[in-house]
N, C-alpha and C positions, 0 to 999 in steps of 0.2 A: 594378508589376513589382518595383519594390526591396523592399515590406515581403516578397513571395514568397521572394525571393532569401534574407534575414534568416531566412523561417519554416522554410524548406530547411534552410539551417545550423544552425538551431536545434535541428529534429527530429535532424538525423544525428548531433548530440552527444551527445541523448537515446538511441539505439539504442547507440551507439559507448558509452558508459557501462554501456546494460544496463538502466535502468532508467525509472519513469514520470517526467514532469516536474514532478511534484508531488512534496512532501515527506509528504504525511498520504495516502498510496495505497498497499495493500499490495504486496510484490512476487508474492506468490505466486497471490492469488486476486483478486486489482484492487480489494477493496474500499474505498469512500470513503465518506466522509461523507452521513450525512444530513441532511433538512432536515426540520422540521414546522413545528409551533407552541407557542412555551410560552403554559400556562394561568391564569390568576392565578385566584383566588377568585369573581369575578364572571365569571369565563369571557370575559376581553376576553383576547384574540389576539395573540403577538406574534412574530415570526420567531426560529427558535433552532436549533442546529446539535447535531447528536450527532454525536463524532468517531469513528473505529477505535481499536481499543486494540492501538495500532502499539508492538514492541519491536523494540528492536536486536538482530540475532541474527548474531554470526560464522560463516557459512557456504564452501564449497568450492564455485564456479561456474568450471565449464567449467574445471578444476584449479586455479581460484587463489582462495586467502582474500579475500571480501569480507566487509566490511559489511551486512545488508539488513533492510530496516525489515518486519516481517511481522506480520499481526494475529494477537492470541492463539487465537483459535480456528484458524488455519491454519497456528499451530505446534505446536500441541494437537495436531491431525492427523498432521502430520509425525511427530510423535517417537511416535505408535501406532503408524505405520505402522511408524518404523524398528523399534520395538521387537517388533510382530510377524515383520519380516522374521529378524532376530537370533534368536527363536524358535523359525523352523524350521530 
């Protein structure tokens, strides 16, 4: 019952914030990290991570300047978009 109570609080600061509880998760499209295997020369196995390639980007949410960590490819998007929209 108490650790519930702790995971409770925990999430609602997570929404009340706006954002994931992770520091390496995009805001806009969730993506995270993967996992495979690195390969050495004899082909022995060993666990290795490939991260996002999360940037700091100053954004206008919900009217106020935040901060928000976004992966390049789904900032890439963002600014075609706005720049098509500015176009018509």
């Amino acid at each position: 019952m108490h650790l519930q109570v702790i995971y409770d609080i925990f999430c609602k600061q997570i929404i009340s914030k706006g954002g994931y509880g992770m520091s390496r998760v995009c805001a806009v499209s969730g993506k995270k990290a993967m996992s495979g295997n690195r390969r050495s020369h004899s082909l022995r196995a060993t666990r290795r991570k490939w991260n996002v390639n999360l940037q700091k980007v100053h954004m206008i949410v919900d009217g106020k300047p935040q901060t928000v960590k976004i992966s390049a490819r789904a900032l890439k998007t963002l600014k075609a978009g706005a720049k098509a929209k500015a176009a018509e």
